[in-house]
KEVOTOR-289092 format. One line per 5 residues: their letters; for each residue x, y, z of N, C-alpha, C, CB. Coordinates in pm, 1 decimal, always signed. Atoms other than C-alpha are relative to their C-alpha. Glycine has a CB too. Layout:
N
A> X,Y,Z,X,Y,Z,X,Y,Z,X,Y,Z | ...
//
This chain:
173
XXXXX> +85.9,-117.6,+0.0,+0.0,+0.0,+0.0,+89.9,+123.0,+0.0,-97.4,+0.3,+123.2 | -110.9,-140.8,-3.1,+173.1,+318.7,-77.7,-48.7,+91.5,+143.5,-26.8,+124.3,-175.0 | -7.5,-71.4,-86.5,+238.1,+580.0,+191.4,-100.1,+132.9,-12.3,+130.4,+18.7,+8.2 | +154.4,-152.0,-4.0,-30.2,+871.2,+217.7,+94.7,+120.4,+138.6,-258.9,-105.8,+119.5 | -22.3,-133.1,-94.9,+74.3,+1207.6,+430.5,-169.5,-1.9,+52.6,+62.5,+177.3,-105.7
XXXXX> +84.8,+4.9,-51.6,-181.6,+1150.4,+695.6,-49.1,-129.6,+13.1,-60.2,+75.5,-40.3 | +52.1,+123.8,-13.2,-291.2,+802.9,+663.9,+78.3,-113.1,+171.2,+42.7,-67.2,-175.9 | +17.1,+44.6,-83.9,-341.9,+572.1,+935.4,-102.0,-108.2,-7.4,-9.3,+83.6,+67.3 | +10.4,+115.8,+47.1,-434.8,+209.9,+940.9,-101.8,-71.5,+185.6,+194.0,-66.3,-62.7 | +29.3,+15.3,-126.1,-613.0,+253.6,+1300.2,-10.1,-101.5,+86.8,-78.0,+38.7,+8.2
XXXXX> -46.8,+132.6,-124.2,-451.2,-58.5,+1472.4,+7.5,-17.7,+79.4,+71.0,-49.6,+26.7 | -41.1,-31.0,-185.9,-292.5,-82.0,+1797.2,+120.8,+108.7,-4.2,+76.7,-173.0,+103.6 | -132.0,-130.7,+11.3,-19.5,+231.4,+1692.6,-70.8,+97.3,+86.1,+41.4,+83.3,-181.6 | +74.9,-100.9,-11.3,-106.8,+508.8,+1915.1,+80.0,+123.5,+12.2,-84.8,-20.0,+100.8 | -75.0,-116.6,+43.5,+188.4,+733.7,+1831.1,-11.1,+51.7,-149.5,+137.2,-29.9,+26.0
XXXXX> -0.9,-16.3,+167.6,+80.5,+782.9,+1461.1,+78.9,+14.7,-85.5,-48.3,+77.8,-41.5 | -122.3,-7.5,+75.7,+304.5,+607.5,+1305.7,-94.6,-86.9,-138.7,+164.9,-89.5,+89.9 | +89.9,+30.1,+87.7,+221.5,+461.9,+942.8,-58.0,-175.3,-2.1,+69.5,+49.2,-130.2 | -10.6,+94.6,-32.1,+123.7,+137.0,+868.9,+63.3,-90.5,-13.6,-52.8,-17.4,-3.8 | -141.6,+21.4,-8.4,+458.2,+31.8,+854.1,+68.6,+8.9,+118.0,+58.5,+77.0,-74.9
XXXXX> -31.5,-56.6,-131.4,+523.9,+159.3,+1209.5,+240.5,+23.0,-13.0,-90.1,-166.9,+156.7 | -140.7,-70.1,+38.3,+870.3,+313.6,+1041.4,+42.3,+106.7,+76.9,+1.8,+54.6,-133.6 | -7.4,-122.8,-28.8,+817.2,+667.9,+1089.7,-140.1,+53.5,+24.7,+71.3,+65.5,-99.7 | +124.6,-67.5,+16.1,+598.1,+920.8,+1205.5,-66.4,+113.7,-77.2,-15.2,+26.8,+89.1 | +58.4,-89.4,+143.3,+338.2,+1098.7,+953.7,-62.3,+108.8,+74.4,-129.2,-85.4,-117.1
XXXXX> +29.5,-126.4,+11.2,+265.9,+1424.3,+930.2,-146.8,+10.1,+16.6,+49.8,+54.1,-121.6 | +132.2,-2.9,-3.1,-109.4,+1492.7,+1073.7,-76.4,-142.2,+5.2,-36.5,+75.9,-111.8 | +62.9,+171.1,-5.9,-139.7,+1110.8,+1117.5,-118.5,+11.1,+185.0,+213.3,-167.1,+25.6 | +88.7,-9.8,-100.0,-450.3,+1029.2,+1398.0,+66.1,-29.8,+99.1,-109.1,-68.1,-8.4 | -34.5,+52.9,-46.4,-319.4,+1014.9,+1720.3,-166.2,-72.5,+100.9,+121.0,+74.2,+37.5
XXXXX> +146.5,+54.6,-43.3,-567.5,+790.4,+1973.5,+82.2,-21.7,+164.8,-80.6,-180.6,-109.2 | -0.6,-41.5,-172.7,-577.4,+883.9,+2377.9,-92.0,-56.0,+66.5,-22.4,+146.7,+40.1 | +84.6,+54.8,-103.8,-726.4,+686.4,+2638.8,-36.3,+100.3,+81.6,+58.4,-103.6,+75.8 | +48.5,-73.3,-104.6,-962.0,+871.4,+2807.9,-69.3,-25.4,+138.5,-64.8,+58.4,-52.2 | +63.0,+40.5,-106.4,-1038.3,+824.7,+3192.3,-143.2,+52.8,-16.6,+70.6,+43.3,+122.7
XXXXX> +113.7,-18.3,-35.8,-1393.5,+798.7,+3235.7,-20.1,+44.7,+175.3,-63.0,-125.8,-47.0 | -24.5,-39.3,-134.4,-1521.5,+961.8,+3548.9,-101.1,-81.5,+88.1,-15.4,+158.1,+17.2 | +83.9,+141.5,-96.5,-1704.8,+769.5,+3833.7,-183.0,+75.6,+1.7,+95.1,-19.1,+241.8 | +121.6,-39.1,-15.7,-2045.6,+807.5,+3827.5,-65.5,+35.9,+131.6,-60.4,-84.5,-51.8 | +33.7,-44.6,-156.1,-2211.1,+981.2,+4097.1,-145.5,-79.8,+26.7,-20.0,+195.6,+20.8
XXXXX> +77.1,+43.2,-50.5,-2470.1,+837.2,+4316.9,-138.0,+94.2,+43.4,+69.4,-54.5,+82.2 | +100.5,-111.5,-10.4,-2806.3,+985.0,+4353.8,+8.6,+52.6,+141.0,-150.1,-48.0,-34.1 | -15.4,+8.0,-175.8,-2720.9,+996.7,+4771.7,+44.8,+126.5,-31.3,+112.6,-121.7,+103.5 | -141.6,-118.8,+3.9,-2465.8,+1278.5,+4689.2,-54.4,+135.3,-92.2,+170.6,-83.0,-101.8 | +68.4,-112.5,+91.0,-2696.1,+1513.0,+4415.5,-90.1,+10.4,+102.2,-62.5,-30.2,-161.9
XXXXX> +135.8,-105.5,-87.6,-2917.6,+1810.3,+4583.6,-131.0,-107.1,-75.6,-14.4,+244.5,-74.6 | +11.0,+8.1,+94.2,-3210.3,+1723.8,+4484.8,-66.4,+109.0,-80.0,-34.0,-94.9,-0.2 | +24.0,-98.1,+109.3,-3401.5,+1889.1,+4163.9,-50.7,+105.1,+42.9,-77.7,-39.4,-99.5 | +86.3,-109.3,-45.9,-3717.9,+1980.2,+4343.2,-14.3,-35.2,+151.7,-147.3,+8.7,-82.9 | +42.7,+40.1,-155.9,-3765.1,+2067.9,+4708.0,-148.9,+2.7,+49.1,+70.2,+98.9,+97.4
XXXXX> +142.1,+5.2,-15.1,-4114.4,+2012.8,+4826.1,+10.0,+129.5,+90.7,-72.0,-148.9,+66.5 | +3.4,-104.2,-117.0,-4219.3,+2322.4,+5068.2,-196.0,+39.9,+2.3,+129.9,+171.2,-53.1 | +86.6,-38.4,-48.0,-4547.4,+2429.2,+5232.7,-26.7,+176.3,-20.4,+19.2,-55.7,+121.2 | +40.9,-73.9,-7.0,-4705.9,+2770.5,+5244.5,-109.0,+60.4,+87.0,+0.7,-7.0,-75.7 | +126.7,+6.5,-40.3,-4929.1,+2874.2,+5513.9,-56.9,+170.7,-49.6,-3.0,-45.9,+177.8
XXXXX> +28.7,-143.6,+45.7,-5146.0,+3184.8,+5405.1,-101.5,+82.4,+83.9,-53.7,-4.0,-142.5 | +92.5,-67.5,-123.4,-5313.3,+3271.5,+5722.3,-148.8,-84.9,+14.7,-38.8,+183.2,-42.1 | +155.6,+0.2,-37.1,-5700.7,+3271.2,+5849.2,-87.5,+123.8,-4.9,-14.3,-43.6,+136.1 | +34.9,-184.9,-12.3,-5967.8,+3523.5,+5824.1,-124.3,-95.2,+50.1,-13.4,+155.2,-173.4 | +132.8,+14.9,-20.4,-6282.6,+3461.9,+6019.6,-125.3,+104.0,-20.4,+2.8,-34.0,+113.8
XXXXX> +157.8,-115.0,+19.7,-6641.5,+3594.7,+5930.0,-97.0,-34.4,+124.0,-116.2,-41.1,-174.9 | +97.1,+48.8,-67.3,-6850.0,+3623.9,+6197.6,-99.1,+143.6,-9.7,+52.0,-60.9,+152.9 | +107.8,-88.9,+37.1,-7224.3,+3851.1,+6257.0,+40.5,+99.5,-3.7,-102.7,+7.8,+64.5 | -30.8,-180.4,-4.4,-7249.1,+4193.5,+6159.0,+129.8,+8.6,-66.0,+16.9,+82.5,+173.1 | -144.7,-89.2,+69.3,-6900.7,+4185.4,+5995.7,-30.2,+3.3,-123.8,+161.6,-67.7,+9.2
XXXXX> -14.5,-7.5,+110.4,-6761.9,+4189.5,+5692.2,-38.8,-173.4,-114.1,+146.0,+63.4,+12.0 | +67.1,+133.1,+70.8,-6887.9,+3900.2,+5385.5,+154.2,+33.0,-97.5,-210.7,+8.3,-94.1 | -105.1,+54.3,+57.2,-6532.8,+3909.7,+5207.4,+94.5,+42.4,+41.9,+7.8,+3.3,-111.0 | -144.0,-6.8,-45.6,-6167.8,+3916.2,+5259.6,+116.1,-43.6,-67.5,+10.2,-60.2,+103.6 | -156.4,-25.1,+123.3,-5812.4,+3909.8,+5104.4,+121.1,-87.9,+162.5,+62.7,+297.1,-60.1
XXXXX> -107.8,+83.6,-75.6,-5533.4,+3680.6,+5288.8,+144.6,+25.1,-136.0,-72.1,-210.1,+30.2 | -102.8,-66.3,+65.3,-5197.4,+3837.7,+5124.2,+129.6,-44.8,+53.1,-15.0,+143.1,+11.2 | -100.2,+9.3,-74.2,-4867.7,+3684.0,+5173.7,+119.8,-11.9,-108.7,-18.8,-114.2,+101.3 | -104.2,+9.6,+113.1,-4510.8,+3718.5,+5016.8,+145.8,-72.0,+7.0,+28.2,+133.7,-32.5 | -109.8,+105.0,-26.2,-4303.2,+3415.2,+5014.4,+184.0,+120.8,-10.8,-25.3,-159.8,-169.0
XXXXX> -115.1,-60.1,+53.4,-3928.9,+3499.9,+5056.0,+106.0,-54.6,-73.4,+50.7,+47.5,+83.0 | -96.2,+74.7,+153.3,-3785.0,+3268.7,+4818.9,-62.9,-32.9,-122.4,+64.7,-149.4,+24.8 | +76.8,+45.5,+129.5,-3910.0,+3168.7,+4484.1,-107.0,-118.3,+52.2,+117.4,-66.2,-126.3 | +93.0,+97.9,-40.8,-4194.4,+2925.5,+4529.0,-87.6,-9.0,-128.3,-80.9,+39.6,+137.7 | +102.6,+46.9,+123.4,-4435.9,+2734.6,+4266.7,-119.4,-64.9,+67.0,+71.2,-117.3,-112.5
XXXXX> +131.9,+30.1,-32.0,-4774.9,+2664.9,+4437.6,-33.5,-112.3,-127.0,-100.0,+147.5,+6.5 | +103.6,+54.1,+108.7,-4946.5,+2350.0,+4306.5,-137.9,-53.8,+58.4,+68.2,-124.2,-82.3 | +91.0,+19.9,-55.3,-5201.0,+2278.9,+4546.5,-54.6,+110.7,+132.9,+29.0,-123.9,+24.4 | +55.7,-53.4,-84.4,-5446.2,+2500.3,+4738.5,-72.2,-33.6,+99.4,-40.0,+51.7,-39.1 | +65.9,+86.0,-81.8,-5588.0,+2373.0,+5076.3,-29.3,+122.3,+68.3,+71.0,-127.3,+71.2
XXXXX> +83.6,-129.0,-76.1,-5892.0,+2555.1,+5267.0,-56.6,-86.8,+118.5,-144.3,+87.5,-105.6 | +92.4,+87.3,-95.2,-6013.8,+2382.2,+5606.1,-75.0,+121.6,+58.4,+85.2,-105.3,+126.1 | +158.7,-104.0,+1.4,-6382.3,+2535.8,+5654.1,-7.9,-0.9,+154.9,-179.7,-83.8,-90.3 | +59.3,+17.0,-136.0,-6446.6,+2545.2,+6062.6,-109.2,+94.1,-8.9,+99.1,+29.0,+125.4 | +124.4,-84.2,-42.4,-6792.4,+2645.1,+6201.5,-3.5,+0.6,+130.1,-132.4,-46.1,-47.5
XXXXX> -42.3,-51.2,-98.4,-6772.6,+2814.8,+6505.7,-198.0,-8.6,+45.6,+112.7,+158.5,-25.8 | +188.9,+25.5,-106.3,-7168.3,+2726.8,+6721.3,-81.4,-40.7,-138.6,-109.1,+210.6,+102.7 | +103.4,+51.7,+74.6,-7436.0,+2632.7,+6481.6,-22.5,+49.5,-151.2,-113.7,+25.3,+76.0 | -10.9,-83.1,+119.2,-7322.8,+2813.5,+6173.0,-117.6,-73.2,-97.7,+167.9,-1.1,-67.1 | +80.0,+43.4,+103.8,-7594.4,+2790.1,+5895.0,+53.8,-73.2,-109.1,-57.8,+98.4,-47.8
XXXXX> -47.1,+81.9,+34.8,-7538.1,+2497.9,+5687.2,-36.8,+85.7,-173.1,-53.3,-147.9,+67.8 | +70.1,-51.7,+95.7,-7690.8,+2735.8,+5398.5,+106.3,+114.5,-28.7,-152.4,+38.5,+39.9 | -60.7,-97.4,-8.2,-7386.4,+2963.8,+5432.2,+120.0,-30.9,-90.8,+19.7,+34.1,+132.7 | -76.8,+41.5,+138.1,-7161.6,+2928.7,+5087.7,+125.8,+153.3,+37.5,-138.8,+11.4,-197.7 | -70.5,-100.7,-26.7,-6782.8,+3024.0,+5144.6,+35.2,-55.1,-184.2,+120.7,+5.8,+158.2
XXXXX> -22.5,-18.5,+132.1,-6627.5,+3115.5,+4779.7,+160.3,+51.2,-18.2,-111.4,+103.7,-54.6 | -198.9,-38.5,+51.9,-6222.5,+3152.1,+4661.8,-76.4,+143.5,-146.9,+143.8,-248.9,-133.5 | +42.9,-67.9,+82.0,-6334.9,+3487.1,+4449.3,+122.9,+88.5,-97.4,-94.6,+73.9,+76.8 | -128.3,-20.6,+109.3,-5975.2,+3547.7,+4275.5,+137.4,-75.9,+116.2,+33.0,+227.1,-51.5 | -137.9,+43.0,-2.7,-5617.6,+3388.9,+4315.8,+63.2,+86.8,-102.8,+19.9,-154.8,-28.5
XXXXX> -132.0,-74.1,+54.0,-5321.1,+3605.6,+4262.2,+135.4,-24.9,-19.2,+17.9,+83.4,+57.5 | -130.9,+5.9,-40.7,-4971.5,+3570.9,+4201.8,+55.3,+97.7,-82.1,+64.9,-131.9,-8.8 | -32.8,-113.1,+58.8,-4837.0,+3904.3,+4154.8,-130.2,+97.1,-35.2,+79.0,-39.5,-118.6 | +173.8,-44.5,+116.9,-5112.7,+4056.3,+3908.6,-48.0,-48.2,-73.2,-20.9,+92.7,-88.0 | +76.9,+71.9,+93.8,-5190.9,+3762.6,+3757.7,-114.9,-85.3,+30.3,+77.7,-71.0,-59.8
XXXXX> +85.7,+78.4,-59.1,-5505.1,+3592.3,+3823.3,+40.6,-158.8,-75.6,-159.9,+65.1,-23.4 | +9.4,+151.4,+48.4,-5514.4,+3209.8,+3818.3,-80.1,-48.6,-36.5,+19.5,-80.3,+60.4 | +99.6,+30.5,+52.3,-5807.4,+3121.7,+3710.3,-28.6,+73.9,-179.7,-95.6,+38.2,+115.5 | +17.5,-120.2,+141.3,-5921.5,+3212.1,+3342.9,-94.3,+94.3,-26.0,-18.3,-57.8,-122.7 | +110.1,-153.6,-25.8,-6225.0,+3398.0,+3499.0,-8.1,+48.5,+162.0,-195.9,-41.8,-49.2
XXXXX> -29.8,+10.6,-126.7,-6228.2,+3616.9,+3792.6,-145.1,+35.6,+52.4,+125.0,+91.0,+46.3 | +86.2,-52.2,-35.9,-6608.9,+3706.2,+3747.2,-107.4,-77.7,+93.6,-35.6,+47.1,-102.0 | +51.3,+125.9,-125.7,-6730.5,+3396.6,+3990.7,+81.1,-35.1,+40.7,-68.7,-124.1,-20.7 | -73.9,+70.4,-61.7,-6628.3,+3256.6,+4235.8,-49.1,-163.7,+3.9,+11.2,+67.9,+123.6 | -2.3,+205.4,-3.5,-6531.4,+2899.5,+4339.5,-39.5,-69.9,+123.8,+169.4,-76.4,-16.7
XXXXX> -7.9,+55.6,-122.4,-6651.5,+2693.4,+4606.9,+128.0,-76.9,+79.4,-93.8,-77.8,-11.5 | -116.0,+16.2,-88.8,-6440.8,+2680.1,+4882.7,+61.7,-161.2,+26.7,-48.4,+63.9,+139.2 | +34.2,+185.9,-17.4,-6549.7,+2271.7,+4874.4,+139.7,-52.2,-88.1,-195.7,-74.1,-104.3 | -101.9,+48.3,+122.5,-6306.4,+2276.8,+4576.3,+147.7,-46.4,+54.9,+26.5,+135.5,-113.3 | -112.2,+22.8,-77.6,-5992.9,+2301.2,+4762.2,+9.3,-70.1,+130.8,+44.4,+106.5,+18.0
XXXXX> -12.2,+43.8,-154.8,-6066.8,+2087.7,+5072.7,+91.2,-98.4,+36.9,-121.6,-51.2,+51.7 | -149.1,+115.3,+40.0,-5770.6,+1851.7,+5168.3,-60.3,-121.8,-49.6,+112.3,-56.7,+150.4 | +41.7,+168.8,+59.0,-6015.2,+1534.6,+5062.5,-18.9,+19.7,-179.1,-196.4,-69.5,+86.8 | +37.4,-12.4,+169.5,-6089.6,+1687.3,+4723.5,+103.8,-134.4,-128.7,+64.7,+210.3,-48.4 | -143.0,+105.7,+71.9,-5912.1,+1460.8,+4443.2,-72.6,+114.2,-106.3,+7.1,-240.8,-33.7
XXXXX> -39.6,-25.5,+187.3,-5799.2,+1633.4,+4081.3,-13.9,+143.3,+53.9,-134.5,-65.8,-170.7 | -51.7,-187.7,-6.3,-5714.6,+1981.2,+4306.5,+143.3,+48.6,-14.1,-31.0,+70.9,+153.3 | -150.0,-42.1,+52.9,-5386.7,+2000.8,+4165.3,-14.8,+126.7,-52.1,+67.0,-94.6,-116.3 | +39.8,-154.1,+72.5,-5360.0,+2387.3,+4014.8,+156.4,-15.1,-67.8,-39.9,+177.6,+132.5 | -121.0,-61.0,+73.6,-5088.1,+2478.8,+3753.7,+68.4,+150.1,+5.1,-34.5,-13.6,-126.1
XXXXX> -12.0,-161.7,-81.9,-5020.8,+2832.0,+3937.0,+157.3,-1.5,-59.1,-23.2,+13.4,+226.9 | -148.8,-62.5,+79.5,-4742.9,+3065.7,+3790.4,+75.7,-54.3,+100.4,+32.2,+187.1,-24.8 | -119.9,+0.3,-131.5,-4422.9,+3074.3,+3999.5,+24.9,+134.1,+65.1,+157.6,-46.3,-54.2 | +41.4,-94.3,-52.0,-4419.0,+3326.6,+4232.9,+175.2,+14.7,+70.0,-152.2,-24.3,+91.4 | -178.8,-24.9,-55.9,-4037.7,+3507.0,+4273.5,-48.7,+122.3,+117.1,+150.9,+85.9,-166.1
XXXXX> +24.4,-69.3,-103.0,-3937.8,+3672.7,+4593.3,-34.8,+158.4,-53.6,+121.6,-17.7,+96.0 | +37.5,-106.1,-29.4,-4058.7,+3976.5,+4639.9,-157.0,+40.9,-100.9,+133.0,+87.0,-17.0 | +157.9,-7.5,+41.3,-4449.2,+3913.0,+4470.3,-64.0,-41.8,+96.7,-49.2,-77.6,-117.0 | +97.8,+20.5,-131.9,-4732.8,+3881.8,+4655.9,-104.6,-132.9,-54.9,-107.7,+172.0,+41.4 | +107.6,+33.3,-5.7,-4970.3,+3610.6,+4681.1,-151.1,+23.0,+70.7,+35.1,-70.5,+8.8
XXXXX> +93.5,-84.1,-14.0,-5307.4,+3729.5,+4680.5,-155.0,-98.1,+53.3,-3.5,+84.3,-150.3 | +107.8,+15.3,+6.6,-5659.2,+3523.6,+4786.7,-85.2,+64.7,+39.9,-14.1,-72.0,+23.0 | +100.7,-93.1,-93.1,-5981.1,+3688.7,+4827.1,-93.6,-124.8,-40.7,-52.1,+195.0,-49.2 | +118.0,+111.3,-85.1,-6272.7,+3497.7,+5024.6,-122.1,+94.5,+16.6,+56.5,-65.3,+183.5 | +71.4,-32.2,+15.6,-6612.5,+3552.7,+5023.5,-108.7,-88.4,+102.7,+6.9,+13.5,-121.6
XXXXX> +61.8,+83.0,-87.9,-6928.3,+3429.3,+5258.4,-124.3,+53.7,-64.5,+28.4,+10.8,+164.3 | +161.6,-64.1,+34.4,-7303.7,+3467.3,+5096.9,-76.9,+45.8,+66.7,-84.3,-66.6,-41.0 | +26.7,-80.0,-119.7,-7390.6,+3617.6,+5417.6,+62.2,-3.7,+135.6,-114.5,-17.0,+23.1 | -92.3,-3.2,-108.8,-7290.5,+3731.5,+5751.9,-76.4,-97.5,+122.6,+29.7,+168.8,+46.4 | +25.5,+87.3,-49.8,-7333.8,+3458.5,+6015.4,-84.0,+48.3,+93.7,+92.5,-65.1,+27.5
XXXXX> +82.3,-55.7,-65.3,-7605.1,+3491.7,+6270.5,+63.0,+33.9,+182.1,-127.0,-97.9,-24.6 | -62.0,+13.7,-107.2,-7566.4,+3588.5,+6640.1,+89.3,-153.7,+64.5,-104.0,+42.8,+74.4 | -45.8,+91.7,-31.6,-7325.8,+3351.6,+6815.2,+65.4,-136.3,-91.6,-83.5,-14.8,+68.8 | -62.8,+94.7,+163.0,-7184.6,+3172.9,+6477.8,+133.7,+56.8,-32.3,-108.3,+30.6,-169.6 | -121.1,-2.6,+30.0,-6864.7,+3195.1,+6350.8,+50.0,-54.7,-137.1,+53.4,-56.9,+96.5
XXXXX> -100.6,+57.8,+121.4,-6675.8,+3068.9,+5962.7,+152.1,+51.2,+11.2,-57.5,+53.8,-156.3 | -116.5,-52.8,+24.5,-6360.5,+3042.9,+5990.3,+69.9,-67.6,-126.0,+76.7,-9.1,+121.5 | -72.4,+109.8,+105.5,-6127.8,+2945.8,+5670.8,+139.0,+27.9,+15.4,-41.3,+14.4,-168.9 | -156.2,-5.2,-34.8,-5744.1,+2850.6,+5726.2,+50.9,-38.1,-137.3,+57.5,-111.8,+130.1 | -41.8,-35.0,+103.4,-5546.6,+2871.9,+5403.8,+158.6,-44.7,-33.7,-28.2,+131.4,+2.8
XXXXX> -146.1,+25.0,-19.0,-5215.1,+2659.6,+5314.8,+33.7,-52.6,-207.9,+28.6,-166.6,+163.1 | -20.4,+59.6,+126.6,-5030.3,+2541.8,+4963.3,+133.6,-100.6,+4.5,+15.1,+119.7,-108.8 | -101.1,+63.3,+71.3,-4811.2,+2334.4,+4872.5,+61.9,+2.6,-146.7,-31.2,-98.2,+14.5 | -58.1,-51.7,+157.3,-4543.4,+2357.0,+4569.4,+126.2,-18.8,+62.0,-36.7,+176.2,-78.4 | -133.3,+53.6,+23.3,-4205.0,+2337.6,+4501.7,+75.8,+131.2,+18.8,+22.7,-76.4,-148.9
XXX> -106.5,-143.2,-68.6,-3938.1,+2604.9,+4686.5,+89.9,-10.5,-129.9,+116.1,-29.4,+190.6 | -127.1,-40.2,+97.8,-3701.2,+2751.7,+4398.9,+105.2,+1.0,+14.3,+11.5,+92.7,-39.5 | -156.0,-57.9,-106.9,-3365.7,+2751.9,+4425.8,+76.9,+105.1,-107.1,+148.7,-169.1,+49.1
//
């Protein structure tokens, strides 16, 4: 086989010599063992996502007050809300006829919902609910999360609604 400038016969030569192993050619391939590195163990990686909680307060309605309310809070790290949880308490004999309502979700200035002109029953979010997963923006430090609550009337003497307000989602890093 005649000699080529550059040729290489990729054997066991790994000084690129020809395939003659005479001399060495000009731009001939050389070939380097490369250490592979050890694979890491999942024990030893952060991991991706950290789970984290959110509590977002309480607001109680009781007689004569007020029939809605705003619970406002502003995580201080990045956070991604994917579940909203509302536990309803009735404080003495509250009327069973008394409809509480989620009447916008905020994060920042964006509403979550794709309408904010009804509201939602509060039933929706209760921790037994199944398929209350929410796809909620991500909410970076320094935005506010926003709910406003609603009661179809104000409770009678000696009654009480209270609603407590938590999420779950994934802390940012």
């Amino acid at each position: 086989m005649p000699d080529y400038v550059g040729y290489d016969d990729m054997g066991t030569d790994y000084t690129g010599l020809d395939d003659m192993g005479e001399e060495e050619i000009l731009g001939a391939v050389r070939r380097v063992q490369v250490a592979k590195r050890p694979a890491l163990s999942g024990a030893t990686r952060p991991p991706t996502k950290l789970r984290g909680y959110l509590g977002l307060g309480s607001i109680t309605f009781q007689p004569a007050g007020v029939t809605i309310g705003s619970l406002i809070v502003e995580p201080q790290r990045g956070f991604r809300p994917e579940r909203l949880i509302i536990a309803r308490l009735n404080v003495g004999v509250a009327s069973p006829g008394l409809a509480t309502l989620v009447t916008g979700i905020f994060i920042g200035d964006m509403p979550q919902s794709p309408s904010i002109e009804q509201g939602a029953p509060t039933e929706m979010f209760s921790a037994d609910a199944t398929v209350s997963g929410i796809d909620f923006n991500k909410c970076s430090p320094g935005q506010k999360i926003q709910i406003n609550l609603s009661i179809s009337a104000a409770p009678a003497a000696g009654e009480a609604v209270r609603l407590s307000l938590g999420m779950y989602g994934d802390m940012l890093r």
